[in-house]
DRENDO-1510 file (C-alpha; in Angstrom, 1 decimal, always signed):
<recs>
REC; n; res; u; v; w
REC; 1; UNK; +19.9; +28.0; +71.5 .
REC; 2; UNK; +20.2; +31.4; +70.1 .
REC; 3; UNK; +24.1; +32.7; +69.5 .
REC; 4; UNK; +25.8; +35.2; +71.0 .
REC; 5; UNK; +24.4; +38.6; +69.9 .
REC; 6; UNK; +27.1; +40.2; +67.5 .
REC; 7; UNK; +27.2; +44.2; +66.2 .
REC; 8; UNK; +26.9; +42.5; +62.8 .
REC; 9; UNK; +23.7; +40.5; +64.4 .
REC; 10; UNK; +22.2; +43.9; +65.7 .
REC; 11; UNK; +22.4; +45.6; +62.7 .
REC; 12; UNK; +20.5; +43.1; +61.1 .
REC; 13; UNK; +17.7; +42.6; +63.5 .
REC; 14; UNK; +17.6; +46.5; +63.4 .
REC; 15; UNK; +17.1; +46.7; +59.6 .
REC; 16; UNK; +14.5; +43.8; +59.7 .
REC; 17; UNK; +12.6; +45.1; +62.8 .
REC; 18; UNK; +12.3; +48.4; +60.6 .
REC; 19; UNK; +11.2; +47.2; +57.4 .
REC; 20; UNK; +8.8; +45.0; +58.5 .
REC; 21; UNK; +7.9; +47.2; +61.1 .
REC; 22; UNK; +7.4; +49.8; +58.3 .
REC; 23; UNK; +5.4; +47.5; +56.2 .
REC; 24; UNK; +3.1; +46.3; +59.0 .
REC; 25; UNK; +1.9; +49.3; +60.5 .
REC; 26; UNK; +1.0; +50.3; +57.0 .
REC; 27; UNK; -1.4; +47.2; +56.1 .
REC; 28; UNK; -2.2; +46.7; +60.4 .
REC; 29; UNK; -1.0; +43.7; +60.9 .
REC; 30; UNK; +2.4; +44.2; +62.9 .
REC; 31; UNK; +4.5; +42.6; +61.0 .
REC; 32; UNK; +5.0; +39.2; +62.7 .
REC; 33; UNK; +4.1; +37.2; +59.9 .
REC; 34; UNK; +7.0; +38.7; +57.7 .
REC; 35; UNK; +9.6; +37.9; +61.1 .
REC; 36; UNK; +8.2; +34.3; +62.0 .
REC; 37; UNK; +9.6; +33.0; +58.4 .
REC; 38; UNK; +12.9; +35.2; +58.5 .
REC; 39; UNK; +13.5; +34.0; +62.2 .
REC; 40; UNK; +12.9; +30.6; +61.5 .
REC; 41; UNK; +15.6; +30.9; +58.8 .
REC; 42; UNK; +18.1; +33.2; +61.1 .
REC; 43; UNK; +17.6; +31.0; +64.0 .
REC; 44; UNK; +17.7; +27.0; +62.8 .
REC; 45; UNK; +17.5; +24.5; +65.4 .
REC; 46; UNK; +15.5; +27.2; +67.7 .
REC; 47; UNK; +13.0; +25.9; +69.6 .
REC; 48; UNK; +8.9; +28.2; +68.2 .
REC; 49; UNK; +8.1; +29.0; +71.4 .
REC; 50; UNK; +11.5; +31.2; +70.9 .
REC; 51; UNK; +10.6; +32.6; +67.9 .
REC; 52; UNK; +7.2; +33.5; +68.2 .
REC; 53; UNK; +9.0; +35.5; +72.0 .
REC; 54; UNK; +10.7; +37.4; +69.9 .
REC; 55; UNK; +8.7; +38.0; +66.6 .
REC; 56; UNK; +5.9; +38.9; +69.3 .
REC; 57; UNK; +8.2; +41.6; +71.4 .
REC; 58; UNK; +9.0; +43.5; +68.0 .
REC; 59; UNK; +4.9; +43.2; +67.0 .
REC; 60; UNK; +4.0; +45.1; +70.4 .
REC; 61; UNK; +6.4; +47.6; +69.8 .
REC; 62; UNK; +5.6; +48.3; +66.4 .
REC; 63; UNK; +1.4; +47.7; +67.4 .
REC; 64; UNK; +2.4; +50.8; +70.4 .
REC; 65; UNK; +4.5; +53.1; +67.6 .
REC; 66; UNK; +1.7; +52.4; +64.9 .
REC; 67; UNK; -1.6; +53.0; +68.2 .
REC; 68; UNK; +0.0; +56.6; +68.7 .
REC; 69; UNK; +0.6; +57.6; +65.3 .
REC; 70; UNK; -3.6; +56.3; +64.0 .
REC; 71; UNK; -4.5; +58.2; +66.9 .
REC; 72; UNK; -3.5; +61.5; +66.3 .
REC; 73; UNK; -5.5; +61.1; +63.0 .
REC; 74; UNK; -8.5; +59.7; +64.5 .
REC; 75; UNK; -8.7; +56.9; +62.8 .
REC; 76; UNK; -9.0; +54.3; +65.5 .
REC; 77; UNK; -12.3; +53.2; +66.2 .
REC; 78; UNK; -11.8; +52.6; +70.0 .
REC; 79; UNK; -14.9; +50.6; +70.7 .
REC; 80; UNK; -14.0; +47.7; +68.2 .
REC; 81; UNK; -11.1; +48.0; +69.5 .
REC; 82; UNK; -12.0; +47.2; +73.3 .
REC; 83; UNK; -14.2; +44.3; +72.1 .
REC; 84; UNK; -11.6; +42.9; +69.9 .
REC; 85; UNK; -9.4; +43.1; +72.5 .
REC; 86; UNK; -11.7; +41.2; +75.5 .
REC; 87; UNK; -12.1; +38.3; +73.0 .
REC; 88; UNK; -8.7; +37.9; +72.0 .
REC; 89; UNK; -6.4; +38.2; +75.1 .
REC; 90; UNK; -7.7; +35.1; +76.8 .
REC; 91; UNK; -7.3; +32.9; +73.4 .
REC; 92; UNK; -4.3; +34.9; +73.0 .
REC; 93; UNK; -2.9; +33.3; +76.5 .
REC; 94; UNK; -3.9; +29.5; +75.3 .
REC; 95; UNK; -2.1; +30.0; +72.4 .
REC; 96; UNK; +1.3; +30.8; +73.9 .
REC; 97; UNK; +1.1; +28.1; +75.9 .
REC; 98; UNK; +0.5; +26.2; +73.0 .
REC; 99; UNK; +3.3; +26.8; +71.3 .
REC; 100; UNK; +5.4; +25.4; +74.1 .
REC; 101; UNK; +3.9; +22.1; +73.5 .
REC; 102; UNK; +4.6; +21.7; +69.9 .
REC; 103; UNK; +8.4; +20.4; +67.7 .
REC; 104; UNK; +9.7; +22.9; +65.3 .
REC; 105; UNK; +8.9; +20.8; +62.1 .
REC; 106; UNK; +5.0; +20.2; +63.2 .
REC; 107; UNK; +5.3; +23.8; +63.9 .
REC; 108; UNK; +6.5; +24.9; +60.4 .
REC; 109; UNK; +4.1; +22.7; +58.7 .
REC; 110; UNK; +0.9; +24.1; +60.3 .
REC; 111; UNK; +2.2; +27.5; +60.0 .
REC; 112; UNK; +2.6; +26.9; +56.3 .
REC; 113; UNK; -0.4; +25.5; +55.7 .
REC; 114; UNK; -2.3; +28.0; +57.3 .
REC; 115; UNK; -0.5; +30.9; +55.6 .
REC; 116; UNK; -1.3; +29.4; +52.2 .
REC; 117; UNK; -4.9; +28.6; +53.1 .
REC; 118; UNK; -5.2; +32.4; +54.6 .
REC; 119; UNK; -3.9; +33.5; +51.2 .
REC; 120; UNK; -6.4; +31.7; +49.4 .
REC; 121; UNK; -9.3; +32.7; +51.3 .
REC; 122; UNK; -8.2; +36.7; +50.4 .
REC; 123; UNK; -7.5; +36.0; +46.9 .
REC; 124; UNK; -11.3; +35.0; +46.4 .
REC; 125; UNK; -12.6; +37.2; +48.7 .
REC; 126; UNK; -10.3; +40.7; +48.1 .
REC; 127; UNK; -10.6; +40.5; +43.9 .
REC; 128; UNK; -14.1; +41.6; +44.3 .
REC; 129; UNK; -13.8; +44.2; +47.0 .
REC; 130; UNK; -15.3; +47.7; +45.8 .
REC; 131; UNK; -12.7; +50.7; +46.7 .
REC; 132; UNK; -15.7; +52.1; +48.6 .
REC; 133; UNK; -17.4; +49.2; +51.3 .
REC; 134; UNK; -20.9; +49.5; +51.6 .
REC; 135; UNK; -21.4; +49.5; +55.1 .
REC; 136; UNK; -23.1; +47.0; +57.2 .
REC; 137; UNK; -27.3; +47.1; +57.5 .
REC; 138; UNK; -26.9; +45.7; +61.2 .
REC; 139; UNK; -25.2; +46.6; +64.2 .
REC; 140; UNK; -23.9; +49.3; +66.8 .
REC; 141; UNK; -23.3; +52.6; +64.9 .
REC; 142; UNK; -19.8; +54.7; +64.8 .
REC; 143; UNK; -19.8; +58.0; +63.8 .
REC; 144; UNK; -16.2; +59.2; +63.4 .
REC; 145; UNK; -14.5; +62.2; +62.3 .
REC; 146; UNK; -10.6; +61.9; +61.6 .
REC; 147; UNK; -7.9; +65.0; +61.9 .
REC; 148; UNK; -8.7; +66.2; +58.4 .
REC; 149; UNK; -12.7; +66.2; +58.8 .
REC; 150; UNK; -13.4; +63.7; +57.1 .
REC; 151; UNK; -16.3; +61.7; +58.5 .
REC; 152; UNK; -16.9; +58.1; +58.3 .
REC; 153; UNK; -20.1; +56.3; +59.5 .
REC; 154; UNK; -20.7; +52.6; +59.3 .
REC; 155; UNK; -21.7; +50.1; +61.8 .
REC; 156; UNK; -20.1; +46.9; +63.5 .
REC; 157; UNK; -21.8; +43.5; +64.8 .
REC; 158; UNK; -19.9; +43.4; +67.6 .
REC; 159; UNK; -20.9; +40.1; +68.9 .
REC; 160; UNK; -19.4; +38.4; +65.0 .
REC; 161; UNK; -16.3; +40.8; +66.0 .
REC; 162; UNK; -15.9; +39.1; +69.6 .
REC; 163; UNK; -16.4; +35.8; +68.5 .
REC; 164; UNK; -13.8; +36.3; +65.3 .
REC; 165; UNK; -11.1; +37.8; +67.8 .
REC; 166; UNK; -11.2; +34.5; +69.7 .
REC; 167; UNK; -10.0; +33.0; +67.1 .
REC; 168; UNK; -7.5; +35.3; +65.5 .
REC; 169; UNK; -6.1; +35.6; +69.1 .
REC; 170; UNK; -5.3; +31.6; +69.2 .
REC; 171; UNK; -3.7; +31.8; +66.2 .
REC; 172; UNK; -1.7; +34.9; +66.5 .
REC; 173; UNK; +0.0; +34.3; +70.1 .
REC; 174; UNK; +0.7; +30.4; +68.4 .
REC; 175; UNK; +2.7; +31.4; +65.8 .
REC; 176; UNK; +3.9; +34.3; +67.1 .
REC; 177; UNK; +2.5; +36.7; +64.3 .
REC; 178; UNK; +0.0; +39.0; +66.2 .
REC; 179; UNK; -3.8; +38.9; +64.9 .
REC; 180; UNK; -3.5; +41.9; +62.4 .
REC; 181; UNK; -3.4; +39.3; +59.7 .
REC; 182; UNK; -6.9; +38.0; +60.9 .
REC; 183; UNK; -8.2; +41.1; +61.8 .
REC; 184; UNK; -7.6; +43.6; +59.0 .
REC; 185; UNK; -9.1; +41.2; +56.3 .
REC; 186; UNK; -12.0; +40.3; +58.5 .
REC; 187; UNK; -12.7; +43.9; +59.7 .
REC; 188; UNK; -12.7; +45.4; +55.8 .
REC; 189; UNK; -14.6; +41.9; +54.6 .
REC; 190; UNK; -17.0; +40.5; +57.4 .
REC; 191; UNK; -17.6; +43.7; +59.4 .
REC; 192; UNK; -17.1; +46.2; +56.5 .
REC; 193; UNK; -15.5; +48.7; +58.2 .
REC; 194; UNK; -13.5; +51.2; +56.3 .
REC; 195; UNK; -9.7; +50.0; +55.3 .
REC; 196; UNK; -8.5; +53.1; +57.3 .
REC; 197; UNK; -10.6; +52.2; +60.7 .
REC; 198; UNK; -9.2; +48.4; +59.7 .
REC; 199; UNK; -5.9; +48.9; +59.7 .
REC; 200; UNK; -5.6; +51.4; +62.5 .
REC; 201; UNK; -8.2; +49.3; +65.4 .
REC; 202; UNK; -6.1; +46.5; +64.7 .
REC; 203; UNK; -3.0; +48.2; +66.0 .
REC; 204; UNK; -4.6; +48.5; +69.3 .
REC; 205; UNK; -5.7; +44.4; +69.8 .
REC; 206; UNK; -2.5; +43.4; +68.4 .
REC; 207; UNK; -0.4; +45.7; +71.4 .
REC; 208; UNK; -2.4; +44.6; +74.1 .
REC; 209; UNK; -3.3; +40.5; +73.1 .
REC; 210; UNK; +0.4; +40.1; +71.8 .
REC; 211; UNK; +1.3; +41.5; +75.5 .
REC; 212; UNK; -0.7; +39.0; +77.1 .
REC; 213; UNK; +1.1; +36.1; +75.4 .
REC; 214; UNK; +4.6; +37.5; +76.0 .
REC; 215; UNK; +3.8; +37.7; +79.6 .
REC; 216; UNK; +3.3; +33.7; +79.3 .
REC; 217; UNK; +6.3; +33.4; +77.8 .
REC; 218; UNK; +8.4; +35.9; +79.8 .
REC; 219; UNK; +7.3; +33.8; +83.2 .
REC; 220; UNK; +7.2; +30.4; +81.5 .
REC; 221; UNK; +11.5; +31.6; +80.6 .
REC; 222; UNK; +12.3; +34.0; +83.4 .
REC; 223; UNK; +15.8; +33.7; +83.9 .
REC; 224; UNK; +16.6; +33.2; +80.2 .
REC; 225; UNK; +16.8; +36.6; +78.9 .
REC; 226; UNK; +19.0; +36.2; +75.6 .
REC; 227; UNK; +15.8; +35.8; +73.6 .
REC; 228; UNK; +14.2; +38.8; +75.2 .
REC; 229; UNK; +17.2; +41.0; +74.1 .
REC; 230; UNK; +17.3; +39.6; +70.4 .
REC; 231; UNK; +13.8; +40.8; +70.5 .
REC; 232; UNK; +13.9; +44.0; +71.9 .
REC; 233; UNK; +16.2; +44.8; +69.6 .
REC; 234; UNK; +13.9; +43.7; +66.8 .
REC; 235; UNK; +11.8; +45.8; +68.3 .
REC; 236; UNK; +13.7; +49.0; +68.6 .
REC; 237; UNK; +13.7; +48.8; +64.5 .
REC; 238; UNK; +10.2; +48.0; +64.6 .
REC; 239; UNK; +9.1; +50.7; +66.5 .
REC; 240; UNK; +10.9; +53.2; +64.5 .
REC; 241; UNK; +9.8; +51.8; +61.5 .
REC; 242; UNK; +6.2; +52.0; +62.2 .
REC; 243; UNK; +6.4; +55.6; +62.3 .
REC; 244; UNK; +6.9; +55.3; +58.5 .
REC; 245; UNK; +4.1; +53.2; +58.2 .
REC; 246; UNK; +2.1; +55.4; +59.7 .
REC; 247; UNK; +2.8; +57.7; +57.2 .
REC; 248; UNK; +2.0; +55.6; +54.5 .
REC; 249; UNK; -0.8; +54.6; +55.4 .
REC; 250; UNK; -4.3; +55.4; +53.6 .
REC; 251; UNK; -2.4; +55.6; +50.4 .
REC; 252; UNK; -3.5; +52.0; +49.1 .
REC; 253; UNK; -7.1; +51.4; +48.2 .
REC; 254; UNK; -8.9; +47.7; +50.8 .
REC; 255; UNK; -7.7; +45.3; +47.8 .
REC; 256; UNK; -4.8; +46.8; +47.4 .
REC; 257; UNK; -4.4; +46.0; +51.2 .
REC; 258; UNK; -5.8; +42.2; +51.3 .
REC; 259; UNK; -4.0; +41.2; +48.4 .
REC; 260; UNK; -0.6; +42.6; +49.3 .
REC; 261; UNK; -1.1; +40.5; +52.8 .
REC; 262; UNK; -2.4; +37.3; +50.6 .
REC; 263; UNK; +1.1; +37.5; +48.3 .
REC; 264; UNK; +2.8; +37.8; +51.8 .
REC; 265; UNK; +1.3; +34.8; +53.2 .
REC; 266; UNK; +1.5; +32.9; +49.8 .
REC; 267; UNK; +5.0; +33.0; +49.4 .
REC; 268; UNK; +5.6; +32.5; +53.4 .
REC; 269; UNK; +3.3; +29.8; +53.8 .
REC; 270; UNK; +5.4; +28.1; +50.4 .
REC; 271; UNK; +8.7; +28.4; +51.8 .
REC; 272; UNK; +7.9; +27.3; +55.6 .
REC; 273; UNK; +6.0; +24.2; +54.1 .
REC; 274; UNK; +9.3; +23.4; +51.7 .
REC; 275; UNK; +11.6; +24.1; +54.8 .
REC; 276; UNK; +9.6; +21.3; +56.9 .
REC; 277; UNK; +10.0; +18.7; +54.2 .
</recs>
């Protein structure tokens, strides 16, 4: 059960919700996977489905913040977005359930595992990465023009993108960590899309398929609202943080992007593993 919530407490959550808020919005990928592993540590004894409520209240917060800001630059490409979105909501609803059905320590093992092989897969795959992606041969076209004029034209397989967001979706609403992690590596790597159109899409799946699992978990729970309240006010620092990121954002070339997320999920995926020995 999670304690009494304290002013001490509060100001914690707050300053957490804001740096990772910060940090996610500025690489897409909400910030969930940074929470998961601090929660876990916050909150022994708490049961994941939990944690991945609350880590997944302060990612749609900080996925609505970050949606806004990318939009008034332009740099959301709206169409991937919709179909990344239709895929991963209904994967994103089995996953939450999921997590309902699973103990805490198979729950930290699988999460570290998973971490560590996510970070290996970007390791290999981000060291090559040009600072310009050639864009895809195949696919729908997208011709977009950000705030500044800049112009960027590329296309996406949309079908590869649909059947990747079912995935990411699963995984995301399980451990509670959002499918930015999935999405941004897979949009700059598979689809090569531009980092910018990466990072900002993936702010608009992650609002609306991390909705769709909270609503799971807020019926599956109604009643219980303490968990709720830890994580809105995660998410108060998370949306105000995102802001930031927002800001930030653009300033860091793709590999600087994937391998950033891969030293996250290297040195997360390490200490969950450790933690469920």
């Amino acid at each position: 059960m999670l304690p009494e919530l304290t002013i001490p407490q509060v100001a914690v959550l707050l300053t957490l919700g804001l740096s990772v808020g910060t940090f996610g919005a500025m690489v897409g990928i909400g910030g969930g996977i940074l929470l998961v592993p601090v929660l876990l540590v916050l909150f022994p004894g708490v049961e994941p489905s939990v944690i991945t409520s609350m880590s997944l209240t302060a990612v749609i917060l900080n996925a609505l913040s970050a949606t806004t800001g990318y939009r008034k630059r332009r740099w959301q490409d709206t169409r991937t977005g919709f179909v990344l979105v239709a895929a991963a909501v209904p994967a994103a609803i089995l996953g939450a359930f999921l997590t309902r059905s699973v103990d805490r320590g198979g729950f930290e093992m699988i999460f570290g595992i998973a971490l560590i092989l996510g970070a290996v897969y970007l390791i290999i795959r981000g060291k090559d990465l040009p600072d310009v992606t050639e864009p895809s041969p195949t696919g729908s076209p997208r011709h977009l023009v950000d705030r500044d004029g800049n112009i960027y034209i590329y296309r996406v397989r949309e079908s590869l993108a649909a059947a990747i967001a079912v995935l990411a979706g699963l995984i995301a609403a399980f451990f509670g960590i959002g499918g930015g992690i999935i999405n941004v590596p897979v949009m700059m790597l598979v689809l090569k899309m531009p980092a910018k159109m990466s990072i900002a899409t993936s702010q608009l799946e992650l609002m609306i398929a991390s909705f769709a699992a909270v609503a799971v978990h807020l019926v599956s729970t109604f009643g219980e609202w303490t968990p709720w309240v830890f994580g809105l006010v995660l998410g108060v620092g998370s949306f105000s943080g995102a802001q930031v990121g927002v800001r930030l954002a653009g300033r860091a070339s793709g590999r600087a992007v994937l391998m950033l997320i891969a030293g996250i999920l290297l040195v997360s995926g390490t200490r969950q593993i450790m933690n469920a020995l």
